[in-house]
GUVO-615306 format. One record per residue (C-alpha): x, y, z; residue in one letter. Coordinates in nm, 3 decimals. Each point is the difference from the previous one (the first is absolute). Layout:
// GUVO-615306
> px  py  pz  res
> X  Y  Z  a
...
This chain:
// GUVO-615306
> px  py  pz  res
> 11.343  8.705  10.697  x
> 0.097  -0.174  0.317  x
> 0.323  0.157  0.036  x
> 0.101  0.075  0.353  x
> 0.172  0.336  0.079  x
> 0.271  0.079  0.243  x
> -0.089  0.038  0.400  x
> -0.099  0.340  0.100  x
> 0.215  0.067  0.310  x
> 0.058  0.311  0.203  x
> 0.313  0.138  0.243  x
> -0.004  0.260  0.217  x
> 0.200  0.089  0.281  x
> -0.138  0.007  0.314  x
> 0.170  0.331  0.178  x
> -0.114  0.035  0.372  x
> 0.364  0.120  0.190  x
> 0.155  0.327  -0.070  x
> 0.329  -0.188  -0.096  x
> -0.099  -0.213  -0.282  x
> -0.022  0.245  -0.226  x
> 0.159  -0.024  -0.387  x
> 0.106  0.326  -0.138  x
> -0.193  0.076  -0.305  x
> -0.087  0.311  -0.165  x
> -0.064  0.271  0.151  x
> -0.366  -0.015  0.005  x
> 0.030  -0.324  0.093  x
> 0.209  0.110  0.301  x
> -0.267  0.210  0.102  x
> -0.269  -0.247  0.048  x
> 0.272  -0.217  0.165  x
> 0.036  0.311  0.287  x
> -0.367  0.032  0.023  x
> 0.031  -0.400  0.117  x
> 0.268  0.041  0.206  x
> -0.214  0.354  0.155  x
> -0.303  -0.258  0.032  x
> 0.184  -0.298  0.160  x
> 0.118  0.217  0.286  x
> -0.350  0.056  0.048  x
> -0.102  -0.350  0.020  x
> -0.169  -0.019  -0.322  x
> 0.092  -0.317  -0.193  x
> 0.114  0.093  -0.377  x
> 0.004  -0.314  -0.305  x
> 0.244  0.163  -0.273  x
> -0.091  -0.238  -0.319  x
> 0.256  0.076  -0.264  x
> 0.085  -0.188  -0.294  x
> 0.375  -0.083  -0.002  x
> 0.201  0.202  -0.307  x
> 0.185  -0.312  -0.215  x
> -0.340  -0.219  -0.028  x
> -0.135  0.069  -0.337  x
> -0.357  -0.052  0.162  x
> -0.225  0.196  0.171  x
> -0.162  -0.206  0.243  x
> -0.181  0.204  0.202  x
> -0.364  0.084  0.004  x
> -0.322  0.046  -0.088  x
> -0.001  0.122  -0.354  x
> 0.171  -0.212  -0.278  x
> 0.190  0.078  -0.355  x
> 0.032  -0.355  -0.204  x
> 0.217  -0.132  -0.273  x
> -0.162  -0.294  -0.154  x
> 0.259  -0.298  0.079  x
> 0.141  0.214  0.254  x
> -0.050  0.119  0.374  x
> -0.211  0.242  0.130  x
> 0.121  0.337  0.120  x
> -0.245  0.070  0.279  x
> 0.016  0.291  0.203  x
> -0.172  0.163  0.326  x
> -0.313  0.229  0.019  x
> -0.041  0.227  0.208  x
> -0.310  -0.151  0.132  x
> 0.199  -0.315  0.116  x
> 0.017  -0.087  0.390  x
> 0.160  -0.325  0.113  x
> -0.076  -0.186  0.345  x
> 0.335  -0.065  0.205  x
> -0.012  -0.284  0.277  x
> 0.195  0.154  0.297  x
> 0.149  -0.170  0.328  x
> -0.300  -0.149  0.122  x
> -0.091  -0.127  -0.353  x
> -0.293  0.232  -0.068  x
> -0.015  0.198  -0.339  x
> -0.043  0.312  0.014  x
> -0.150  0.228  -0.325  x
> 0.290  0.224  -0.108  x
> -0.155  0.383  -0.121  x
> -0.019  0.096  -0.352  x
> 0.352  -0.085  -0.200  x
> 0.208  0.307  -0.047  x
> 0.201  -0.004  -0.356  x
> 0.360  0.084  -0.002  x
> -0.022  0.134  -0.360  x
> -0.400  -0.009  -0.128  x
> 0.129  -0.003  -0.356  x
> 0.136  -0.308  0.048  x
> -0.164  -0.163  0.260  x
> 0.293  -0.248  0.046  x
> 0.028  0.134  0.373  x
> -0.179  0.021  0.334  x
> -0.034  0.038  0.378  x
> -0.281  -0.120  0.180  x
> -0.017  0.117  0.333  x
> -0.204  -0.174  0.330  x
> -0.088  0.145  0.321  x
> -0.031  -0.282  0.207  x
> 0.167  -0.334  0.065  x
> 0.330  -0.111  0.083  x
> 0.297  -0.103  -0.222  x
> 0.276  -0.163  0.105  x
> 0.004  -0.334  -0.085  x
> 0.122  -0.199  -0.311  x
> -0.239  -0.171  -0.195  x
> -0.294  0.221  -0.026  x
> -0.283  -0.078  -0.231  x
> -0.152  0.226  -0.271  x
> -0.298  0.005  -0.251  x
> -0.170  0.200  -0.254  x
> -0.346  -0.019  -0.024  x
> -0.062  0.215  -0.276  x
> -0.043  0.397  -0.028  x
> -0.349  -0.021  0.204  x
> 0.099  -0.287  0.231  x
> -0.123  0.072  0.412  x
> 0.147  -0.348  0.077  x
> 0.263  -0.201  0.017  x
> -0.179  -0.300  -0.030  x
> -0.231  0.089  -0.282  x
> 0.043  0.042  -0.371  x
> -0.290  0.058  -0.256  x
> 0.044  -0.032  -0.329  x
> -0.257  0.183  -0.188  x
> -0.230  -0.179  -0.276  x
> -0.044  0.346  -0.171  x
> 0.312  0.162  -0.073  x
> 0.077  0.299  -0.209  x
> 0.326  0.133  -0.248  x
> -0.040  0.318  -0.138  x
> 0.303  0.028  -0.223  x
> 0.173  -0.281  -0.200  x
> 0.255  -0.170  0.165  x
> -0.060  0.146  0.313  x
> 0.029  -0.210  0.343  x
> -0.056  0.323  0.198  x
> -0.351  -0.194  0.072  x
> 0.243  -0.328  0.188  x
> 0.018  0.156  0.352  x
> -0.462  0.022  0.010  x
> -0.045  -0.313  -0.181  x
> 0.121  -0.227  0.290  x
> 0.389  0.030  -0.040  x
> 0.161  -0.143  0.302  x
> 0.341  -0.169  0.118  x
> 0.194  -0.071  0.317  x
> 0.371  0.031  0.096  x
> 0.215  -0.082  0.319  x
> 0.186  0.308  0.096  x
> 0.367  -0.125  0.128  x
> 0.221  0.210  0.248  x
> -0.038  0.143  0.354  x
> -0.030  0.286  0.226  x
> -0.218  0.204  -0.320  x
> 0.251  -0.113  -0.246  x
> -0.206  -0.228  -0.275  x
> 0.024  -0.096  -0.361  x
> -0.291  -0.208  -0.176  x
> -0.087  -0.125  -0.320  x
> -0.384  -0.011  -0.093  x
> -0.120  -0.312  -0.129  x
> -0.338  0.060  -0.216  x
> -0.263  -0.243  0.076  x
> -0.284  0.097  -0.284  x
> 0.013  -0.120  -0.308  x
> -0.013  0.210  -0.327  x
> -0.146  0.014  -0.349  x
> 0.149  0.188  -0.296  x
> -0.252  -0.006  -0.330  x
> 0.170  0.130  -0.313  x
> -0.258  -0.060  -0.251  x
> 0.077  0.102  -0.391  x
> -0.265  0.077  -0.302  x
> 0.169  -0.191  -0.334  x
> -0.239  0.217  -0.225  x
> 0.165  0.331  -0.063  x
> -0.309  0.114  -0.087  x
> -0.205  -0.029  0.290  x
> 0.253  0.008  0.214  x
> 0.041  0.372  0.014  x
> -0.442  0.060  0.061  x
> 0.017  -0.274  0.293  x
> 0.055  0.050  0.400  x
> 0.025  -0.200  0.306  x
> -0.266  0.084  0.266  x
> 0.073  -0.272  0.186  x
> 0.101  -0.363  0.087  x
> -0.173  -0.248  0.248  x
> 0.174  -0.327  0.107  x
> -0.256  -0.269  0.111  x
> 0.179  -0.313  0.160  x
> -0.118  -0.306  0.116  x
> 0.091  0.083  0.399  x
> 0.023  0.333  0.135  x
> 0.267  0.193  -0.034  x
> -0.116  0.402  0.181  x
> -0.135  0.027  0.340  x
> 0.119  0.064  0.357  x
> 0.286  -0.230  0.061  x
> 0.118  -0.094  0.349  x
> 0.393  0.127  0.033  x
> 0.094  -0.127  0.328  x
> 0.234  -0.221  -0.096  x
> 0.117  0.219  -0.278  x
> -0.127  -0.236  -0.323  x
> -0.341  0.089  -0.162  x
> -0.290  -0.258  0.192  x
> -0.378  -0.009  0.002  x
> -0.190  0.120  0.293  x
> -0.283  -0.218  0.129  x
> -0.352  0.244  -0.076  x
> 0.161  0.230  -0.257  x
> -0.164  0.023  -0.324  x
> 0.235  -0.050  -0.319  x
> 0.044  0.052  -0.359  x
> 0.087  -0.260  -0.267  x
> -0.023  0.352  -0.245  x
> 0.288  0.335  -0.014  x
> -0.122  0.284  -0.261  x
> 0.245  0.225  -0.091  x
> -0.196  0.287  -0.111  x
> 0.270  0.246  -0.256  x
> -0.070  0.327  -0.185  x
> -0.033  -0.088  -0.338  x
> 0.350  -0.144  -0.022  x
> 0.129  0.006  -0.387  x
> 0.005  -0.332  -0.186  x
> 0.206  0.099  -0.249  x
> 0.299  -0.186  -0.047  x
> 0.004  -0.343  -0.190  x
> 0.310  -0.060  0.301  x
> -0.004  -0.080  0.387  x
> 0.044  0.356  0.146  x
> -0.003  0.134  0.308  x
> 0.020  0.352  -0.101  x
> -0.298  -0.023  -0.213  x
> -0.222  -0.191  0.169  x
> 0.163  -0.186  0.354  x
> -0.246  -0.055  0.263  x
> 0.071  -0.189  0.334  x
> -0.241  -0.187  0.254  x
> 0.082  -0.114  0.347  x
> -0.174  -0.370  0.063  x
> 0.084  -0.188  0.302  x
> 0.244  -0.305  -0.038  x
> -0.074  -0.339  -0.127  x
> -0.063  -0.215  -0.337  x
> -0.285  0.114  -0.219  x
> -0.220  -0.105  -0.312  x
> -0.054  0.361  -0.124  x
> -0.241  0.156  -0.175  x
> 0.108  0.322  -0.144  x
> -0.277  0.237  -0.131  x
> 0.135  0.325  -0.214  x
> -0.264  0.280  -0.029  x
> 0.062  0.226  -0.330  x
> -0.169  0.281  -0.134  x
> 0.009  0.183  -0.301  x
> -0.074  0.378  0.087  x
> -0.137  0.069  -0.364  x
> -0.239  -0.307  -0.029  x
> -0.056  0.024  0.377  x
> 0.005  -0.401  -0.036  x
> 0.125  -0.174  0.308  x
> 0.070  -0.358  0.024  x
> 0.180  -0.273  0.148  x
> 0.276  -0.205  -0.096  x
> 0.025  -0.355  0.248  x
> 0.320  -0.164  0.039  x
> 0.100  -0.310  0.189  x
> 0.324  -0.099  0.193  x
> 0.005  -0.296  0.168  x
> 0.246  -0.102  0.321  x
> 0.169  0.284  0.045  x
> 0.226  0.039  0.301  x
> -0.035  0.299  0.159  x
> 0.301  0.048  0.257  x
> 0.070  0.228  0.275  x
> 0.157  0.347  -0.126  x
> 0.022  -0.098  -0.281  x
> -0.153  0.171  -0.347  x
> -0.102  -0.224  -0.326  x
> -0.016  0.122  -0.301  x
> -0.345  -0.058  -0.216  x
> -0.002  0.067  -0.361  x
> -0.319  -0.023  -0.179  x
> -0.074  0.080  -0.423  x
> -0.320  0.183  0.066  x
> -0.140  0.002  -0.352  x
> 0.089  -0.369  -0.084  x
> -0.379  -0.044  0.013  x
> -0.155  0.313  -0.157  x
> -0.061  -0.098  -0.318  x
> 0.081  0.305  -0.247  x
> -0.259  0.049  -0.280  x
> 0.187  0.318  -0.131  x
> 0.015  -0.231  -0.377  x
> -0.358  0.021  0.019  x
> -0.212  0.184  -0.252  x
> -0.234  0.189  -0.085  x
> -0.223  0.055  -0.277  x
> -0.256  0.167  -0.208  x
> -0.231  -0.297  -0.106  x
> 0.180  -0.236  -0.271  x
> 0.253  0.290  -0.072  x
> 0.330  -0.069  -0.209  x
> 0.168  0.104  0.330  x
> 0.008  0.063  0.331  x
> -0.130  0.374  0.149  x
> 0.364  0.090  0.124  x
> 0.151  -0.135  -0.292  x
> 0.287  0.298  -0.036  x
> -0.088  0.111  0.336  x
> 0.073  -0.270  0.240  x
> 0.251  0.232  0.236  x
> -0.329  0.247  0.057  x
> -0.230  -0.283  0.020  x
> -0.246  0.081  0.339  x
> 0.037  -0.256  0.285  x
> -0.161  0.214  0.311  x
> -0.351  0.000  -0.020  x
> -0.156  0.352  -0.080  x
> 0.284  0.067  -0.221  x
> 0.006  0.060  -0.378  x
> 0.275  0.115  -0.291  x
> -0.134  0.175  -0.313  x
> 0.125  -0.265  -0.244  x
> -0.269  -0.237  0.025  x
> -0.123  -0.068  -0.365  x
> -0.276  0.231  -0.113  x
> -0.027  -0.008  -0.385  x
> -0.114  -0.323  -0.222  x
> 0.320  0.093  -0.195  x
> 0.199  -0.150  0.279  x
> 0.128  -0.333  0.024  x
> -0.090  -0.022  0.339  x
> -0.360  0.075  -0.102  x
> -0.286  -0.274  0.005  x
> -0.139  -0.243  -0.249  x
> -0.332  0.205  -0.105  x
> -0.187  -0.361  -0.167  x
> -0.236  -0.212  0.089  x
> 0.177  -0.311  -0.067  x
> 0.240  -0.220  0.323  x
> 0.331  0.126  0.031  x
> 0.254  -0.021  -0.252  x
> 0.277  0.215  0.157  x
> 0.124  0.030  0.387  x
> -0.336  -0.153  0.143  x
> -0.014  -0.298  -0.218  x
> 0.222  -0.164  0.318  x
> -0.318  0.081  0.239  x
> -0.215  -0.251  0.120  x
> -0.396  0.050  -0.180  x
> -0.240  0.075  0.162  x
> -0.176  -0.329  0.024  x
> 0.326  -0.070  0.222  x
> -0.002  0.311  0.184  x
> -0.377  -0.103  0.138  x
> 0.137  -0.369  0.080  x
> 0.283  0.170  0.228  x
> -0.286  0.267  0.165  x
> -0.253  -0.293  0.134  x
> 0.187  -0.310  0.016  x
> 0.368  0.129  0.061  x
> -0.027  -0.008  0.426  x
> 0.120  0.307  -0.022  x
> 0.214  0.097  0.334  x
> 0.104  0.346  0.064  x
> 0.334  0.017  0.167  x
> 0.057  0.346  0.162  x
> 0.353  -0.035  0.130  x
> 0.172  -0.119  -0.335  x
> 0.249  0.263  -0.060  x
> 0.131  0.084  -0.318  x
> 0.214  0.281  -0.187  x
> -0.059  0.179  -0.349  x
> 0.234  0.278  -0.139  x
> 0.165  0.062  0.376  x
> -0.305  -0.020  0.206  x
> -0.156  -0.234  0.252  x
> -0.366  -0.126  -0.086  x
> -0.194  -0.217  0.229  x
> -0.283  -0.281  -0.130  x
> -0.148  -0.213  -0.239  x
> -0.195  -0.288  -0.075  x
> 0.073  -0.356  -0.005  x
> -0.227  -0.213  -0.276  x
> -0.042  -0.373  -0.103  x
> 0.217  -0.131  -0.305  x
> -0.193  -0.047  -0.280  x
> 0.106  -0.303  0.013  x
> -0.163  -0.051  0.346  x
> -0.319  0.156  -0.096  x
> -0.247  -0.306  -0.123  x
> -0.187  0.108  -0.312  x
> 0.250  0.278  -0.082  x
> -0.085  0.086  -0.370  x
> 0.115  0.257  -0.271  x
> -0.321  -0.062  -0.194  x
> -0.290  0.070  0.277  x
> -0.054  0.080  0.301  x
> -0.268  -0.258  0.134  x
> -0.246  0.010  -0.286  x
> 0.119  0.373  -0.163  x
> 0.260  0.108  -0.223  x
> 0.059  0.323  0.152  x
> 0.238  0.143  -0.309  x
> -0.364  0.047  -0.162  x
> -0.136  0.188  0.224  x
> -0.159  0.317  -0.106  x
> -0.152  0.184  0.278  x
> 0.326  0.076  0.242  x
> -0.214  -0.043  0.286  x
> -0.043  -0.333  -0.048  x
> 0.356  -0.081  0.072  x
> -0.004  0.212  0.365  x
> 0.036  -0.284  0.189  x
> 0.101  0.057  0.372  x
> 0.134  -0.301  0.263  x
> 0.032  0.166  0.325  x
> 0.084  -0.333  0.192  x
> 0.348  0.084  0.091  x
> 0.205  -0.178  0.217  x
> 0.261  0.182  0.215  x
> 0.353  -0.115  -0.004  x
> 0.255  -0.211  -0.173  x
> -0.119  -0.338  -0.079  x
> 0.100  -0.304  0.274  x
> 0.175  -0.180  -0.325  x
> 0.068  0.214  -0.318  x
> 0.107  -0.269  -0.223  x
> -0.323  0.023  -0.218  x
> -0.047  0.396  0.055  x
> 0.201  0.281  -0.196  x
> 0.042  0.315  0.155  x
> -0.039  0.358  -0.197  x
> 0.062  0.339  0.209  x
> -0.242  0.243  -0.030  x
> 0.214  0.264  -0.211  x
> -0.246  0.288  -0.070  x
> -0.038  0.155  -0.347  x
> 0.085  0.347  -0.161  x
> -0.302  0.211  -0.131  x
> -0.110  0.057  -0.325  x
> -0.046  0.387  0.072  x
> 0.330  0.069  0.139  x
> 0.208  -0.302  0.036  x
> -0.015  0.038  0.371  x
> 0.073  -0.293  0.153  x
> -0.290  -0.110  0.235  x
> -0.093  -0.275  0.233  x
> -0.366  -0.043  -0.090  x
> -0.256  0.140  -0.172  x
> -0.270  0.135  0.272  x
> 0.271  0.045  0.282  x
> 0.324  0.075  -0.148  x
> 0.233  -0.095  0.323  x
> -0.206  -0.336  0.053  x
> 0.224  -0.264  -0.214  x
> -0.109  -0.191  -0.272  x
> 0.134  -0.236  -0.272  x
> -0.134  0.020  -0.326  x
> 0.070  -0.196  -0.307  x
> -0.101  0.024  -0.403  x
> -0.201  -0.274  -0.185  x
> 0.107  -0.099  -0.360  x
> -0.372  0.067  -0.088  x
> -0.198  0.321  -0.145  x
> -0.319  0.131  0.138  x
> -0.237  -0.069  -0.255  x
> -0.209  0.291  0.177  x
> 0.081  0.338  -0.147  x
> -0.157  0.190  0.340  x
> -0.153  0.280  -0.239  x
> 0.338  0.124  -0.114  x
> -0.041  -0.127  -0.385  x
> 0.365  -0.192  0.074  x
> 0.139  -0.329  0.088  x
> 0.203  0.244  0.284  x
> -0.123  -0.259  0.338  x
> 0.197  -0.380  0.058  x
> -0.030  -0.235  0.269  x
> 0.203  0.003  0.338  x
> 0.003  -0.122  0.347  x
> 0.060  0.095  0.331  x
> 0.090  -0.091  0.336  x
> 0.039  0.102  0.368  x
> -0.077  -0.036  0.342  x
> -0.383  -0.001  -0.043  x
> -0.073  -0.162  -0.279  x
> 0.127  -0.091  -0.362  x
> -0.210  0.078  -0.332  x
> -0.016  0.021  -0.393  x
> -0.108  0.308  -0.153  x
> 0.083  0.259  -0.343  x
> 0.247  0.240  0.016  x
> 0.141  0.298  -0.230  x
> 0.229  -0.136  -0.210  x
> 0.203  0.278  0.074  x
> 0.084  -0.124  0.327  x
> 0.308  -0.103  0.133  x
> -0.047  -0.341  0.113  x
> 0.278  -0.278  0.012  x
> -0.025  -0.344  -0.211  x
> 0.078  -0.238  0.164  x
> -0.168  -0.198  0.300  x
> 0.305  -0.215  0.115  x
> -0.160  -0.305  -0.068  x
């Protein structure tokens, strides 16, 4: 992660006299008369030309990359330089004029004021919008609209300085870049989310600023007395891909311009799933890292390492011999609002429910009772953490709720709940019991908490596979109790069993269809 790329450097030669002209093509030639034609005239003219046996192009503003290797970095056409003359005052040249736009390896800047004779003469870069040669800003919101694009370098506070050697309006120079630069290749190690994911965008929060405008005087990167700076870069992206389980640029490269120094770094990764619509972030830390002049590091990050995937979770009718996709796990829904037509709909089924009035015997006999179920509703602490973000079948899923151990729950009982046995309960109403004292966020120590996401459940109508019950986009988790409803709710049938459920405003035991989809198991 901290490995330190090659120097981004630049040569150009600095054409001013009619007789220092190379031959070159012949389109080439013809830029080289209009010089000579504008010389004559009085009108200084900076040739900047990369030279034909160096495998590099170091030139500027816009960048190709080779991880491990240099940076081909090439000219826009928006580029001006600033040229000190005799007297030592710079002078803005006009817009840079390409020798071969396909390329961009190639240009002449041209000046209309200034003299330049002497040897020695200074140049800078302040970036594609600079107005001065002593100021460079380096912008704390920066944009890339294409992977692996550094067309963005030249507006994001790119900037370098050179000494132009020769005489009489003869010069050569060598750009030094003074910036530093970022390249984030992060990788998704679940091929199946990696596919539904994007990049939207990355923010890089350090612990002393690194964007603002930077004094350039004496041609390093300082701090100007009164100028307000940021410790935070975002790099806002258009839904770059995330899926490769490699580093690579092609699929994913994105670049940030930060000024020099050595950083603790905290890297933020925004991702979205365009099916869920779920967007979340993924925090990563790098500590000490050197951040030199011109020069680009590498960052790798797995993006996924912490999104937990609960695509092995399942679903089922209540206490059914097996699971509602069991067959049918590659049509399985995972996008809320979505349903297959192979959800179980005869008793003859496997996948069918347990139709007595007796506890579990089959799938649900795992499932806590519902004497438990109440302990975990009013004396769990439930927290609901709304930035947890996990996968299931391919897609991202954000939330869930974070409950004591049983073991950390004093009192915790399978036989009552306070006074009442609750698996004898015959009016269903009785066991509605509602605790809408949630706590937002994580806990400050998990040790004694277990955390279970909030993974929806598929109806019994349809099998569509829904969020909640009232509100089907607001999330929910929902789990099955081991234990029967005693109450037959006018239907002449044992067809209603225990459940509870959980989210961001509460968390509650009530009686559901059997029917329904609900998973097992609570995680703890």
């Amino acid at each position: 992660m901290n490995k330190s790329m090659k120097q981004l450097t630049q040569f150009a030669a600095c054409a001013i006299a009619a007789l220092s002209v190379v031959a070159c093509s012949s389109e080439d030639s013809a830029q080289q008369d209009n010089a000579k034609q504008n010389t004559a005239k009085g009108v200084a003219t900076f040739d900047g030309s990369q030279p034909s046996n160096d495998t590099r192009a170091l030139t500027r503003t816009t960048a190709t990359y080779t991880l491990g290797g240099d940076a081909k970095v090439f000219w826009s056409s928006a580029d001006k330089i600033f040229v000190q003359d005799d007297a030592n005052t710079f002078h803005q040249s006009n817009a840079a004029n390409l020798y071969n736009p396909s390329n961009k390896a190639k240009a002449i800047f041209s000046l209309a004021s200034g003299s330049f004779t002497l040897n020695n003469r200074e140049v800078r870069y302040t970036g594609e919008n600079g107005t001065d040669a002593n100021t460079v800003t380096i912008a704390s919101t920066q944009t890339q609209t294409t992977a692996n694009d550094f067309s963005h370098l030249g507006t994001s506070g790119d900037c370098g300085t050179a000494t132009a050697t020769g005489s009489n309006g003869n010069y050569t120079f060598t750009l030094n870049h003074k910036a530093s630069y970022l390249c984030f290749v992060p990788r998704c190690m679940n091929t199946d989310l990696g596919p539904n994911i994007k990049l939207t965008k990355i923010k890089v929060t350090a612990d002393q600023p690194i964007a603002g405008k930077y004094d350039f005087s004496t041609g390093s990167l300082t701090q100007k007395a009164g100028e307000t700076y940021s410790n935070t870069v975002t790099l806002n992206t258009s839904d770059f891909s995330l899926n490769t389980t490699t580093s690579s640029l092609a699929t994913n490269g994105a670049y940030m311009v930060v000024a020099p120094g050595t950083y603790n770094f905290t890297i933020t990764y925004t991702i979205k799933d365009p099916a869920t619509n779920v967007e979340g972030d993924i925090v990563k830390t790098v500590l000490s890292y050197n951040c030199q002049e011109g020069k680009i590091n590498d960052i790798t990050a797995w993006i996924d390492k912490d999104i937990r995937d609960y695509s092995n979770r399942k679903y089922y009718m209540w206490d059914a011999k097996k699971d509602c996709w069991y067959g049918y796990e590659s049509v399985q829904p995972s996008v809320i609002l979505t349903t297959n037509p192979n959800y179980p709909k005869t008793a003859t089924d496997i996948r069918w429910y347990n139709p007595t009035a007796g506890n579990a015997t089959n799938s649900s006999a795992i499932c806590h009772n519902i004497n438990e179920l109440i302990w975990y509703t009013m004396k769990g602490d439930p927290h609901w953490d709304g930035t947890s973000l996990w996968s299931l079948k391919g897609h991202l899923h954000i939330g869930g709720m974070w409950l004591l151990k049983h073991s950390a729950i004093t009192g915790f009982s399978t036989e009552k709940y306070g006074t009442k046995d609750y698996r004898l309960e015959t009016n269903g109403a009785n066991v509605r019991i509602n605790n809408t004292h949630v706590t937002a966020g994580k806990p400050a120590n998990t040790t004694n908490y277990f955390y279970t996401p909030a993974t929806g459940y598929y109806d019994r109508t349809d099998g569509t596979y829904r969020g909640s019950g009232d509100n089907p986009l607001y999330v929910q988790g929902y789990v099955w109790s081991s234990t029967t409803s005693l109450d037959q709710n006018g239907s002449g049938s044992y067809s209603l069993a225990y459940y509870m459920a959980f989210g961001s405003g509460g968390i509650y035991t009530n009686f559901m269809w059997k029917s329904t989809g609900f998973p097992n198991s609570l995680d703890d």
